[in-house]
Phi, psi and omega in degrees: 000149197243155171243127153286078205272107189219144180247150181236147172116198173260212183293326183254359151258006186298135204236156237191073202249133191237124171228096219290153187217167184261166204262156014250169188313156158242159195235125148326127178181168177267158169231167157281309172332328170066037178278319166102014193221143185252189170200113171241194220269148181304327171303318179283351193271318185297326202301281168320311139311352184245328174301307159295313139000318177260000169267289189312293168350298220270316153302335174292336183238037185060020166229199222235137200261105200215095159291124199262106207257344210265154194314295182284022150321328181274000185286332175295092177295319209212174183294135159231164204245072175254105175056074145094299207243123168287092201291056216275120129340125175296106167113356176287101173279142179350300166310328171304295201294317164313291177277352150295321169284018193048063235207307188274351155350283162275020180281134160282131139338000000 
């Protein structure tokens, strides 16, 4: 689900109207078509949500989200927690890495 958010009035009377609109989102963007929206797939929408979600996770507890990018990086099954740093497999999704540091436990699906 996406929130819209628009203001009406002037500057000292600007008013704040929140209107839930359903997933999945459209993304602002030029097209040819000159509708300007894109739309993309309930997967990639989890994805970004559980990506954020796990960004938040991860700032709440002061550490730093670092994807082991390095040749023997695919050697890596899971999120490991080492000093300070959340430890991502290459290609692991966000949601996985929420449950592995133990975090997703209570996440809805």
């Amino acid at each position: 689900m996406t929130i819209e958010i628009g203001t009406t009035g002037s500057r000292e009377t600007e008013e704040e109207s929140v209107q839930a609109v359903p997933a999945p989102p459209a993304i602002p963007t030029d097209t040819e078509d000159g509708r300007g929206l894109v739309t993309i797939s309930s997967s990639e929408y989890e994805r970004i949500q559980a990506a954020a979600e796990l960004y938040l996770f991860a700032e709440r507890r002061g550490l730093r989200l670092v994807r082991a990018d390095s040749p023997n990086g695919h050697l890596l099954s899971q999120a490991l927690v080492l000093d300070n740093v959340i430890l991502l497999p290459p290609g692991r999704h966000p949601r996985d890495v929420l449950r592995d540091v133990g975090a997703g436990s209570g996440a809805n699906h």
